[in-house]
N, C-alpha and C positions, 0 to 999 in steps of 0.2 A: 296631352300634357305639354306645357312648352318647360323650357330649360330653366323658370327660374322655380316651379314646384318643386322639378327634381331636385334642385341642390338644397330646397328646403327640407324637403323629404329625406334625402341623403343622406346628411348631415348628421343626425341622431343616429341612424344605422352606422354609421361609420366607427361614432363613440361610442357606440352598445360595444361593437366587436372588438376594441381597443380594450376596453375595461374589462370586457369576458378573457381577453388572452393574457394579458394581466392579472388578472386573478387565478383563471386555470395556473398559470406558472409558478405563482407563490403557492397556492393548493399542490401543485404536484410535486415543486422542490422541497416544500414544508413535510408535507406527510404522502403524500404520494409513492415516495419510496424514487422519485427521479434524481439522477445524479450526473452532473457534468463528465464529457468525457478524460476528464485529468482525473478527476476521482475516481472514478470507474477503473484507470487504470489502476491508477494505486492500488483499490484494494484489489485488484485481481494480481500484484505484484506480491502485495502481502501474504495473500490467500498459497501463492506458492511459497512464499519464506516458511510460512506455517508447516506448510507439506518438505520441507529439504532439512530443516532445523533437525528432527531425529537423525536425518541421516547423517548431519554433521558430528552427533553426537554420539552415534556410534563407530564413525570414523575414528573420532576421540577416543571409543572402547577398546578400536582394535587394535592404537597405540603402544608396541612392545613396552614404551617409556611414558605410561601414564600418568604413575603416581608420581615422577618427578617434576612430572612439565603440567602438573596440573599444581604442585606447589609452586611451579617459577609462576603461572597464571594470577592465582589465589595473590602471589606479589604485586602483580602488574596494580597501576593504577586502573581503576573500572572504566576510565575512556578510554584506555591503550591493550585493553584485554582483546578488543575486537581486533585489532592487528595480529595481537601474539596471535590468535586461532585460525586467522588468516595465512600467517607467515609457517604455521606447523602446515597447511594444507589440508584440514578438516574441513573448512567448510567450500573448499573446491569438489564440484561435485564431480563423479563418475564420468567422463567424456567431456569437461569441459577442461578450458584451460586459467579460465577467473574465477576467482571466490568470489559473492558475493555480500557486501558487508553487511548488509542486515540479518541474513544467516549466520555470517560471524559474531555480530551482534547478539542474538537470540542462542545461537549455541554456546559461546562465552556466559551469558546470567544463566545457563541451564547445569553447566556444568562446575561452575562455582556455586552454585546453589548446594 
């Protein structure tokens, strides 16, 4: 074979494989269930806010001063409640030393709920 079969030949194999990883990619992002890794983080950052939210909230239970500071909360504006619950130190977990605001987030609407 000399070299100008080959790039004729080539050529189409080249485009096959372009269009197949192309497609696989919209196939596996669409329904495949693949996910970039910023997504991936996230929800695995979620999947634990999910898991810490009770324990924020029973931080909140085991509050000597609940029923007052859950009516100062119940005040708060709904954007500034995640602070209040931050600033009480419920949603700071066990051996850390930051709260986390999507936990304060999530245990704020569980508790004024």
């Amino acid at each position: 074979m000399d070299m100008e079969n080959i790039k004729k030949n080539l050529s189409p194999g080249i485009w096959g494989a372009i269009t197949g990883a192309v497609v696989l990619a919209i196939v596996g992002f669409n329904w495949g269930g693949w996910v970039t890794a910023g997504k991936a983080g996230e929800m695995a950052h979620m999947s634990v806010v999910e898991r810490l939210v009770p324990i924020c909230v029973g931080q909140f239970n085991m509050d000597v001063d609940k029923v007052t500071k859950l009516a100062e909360l119940k005040k708060e504006n709904s954007w500034s409640q995640r602070d209040y619950v931050i600033k009480q130190g419920w949603a700071t977990m066990p051996g850390s030393e930051d709260a986390d605001r999507d936990v304060a987030e999530g245990c704020a609407d569980i508790i004024v709920a």
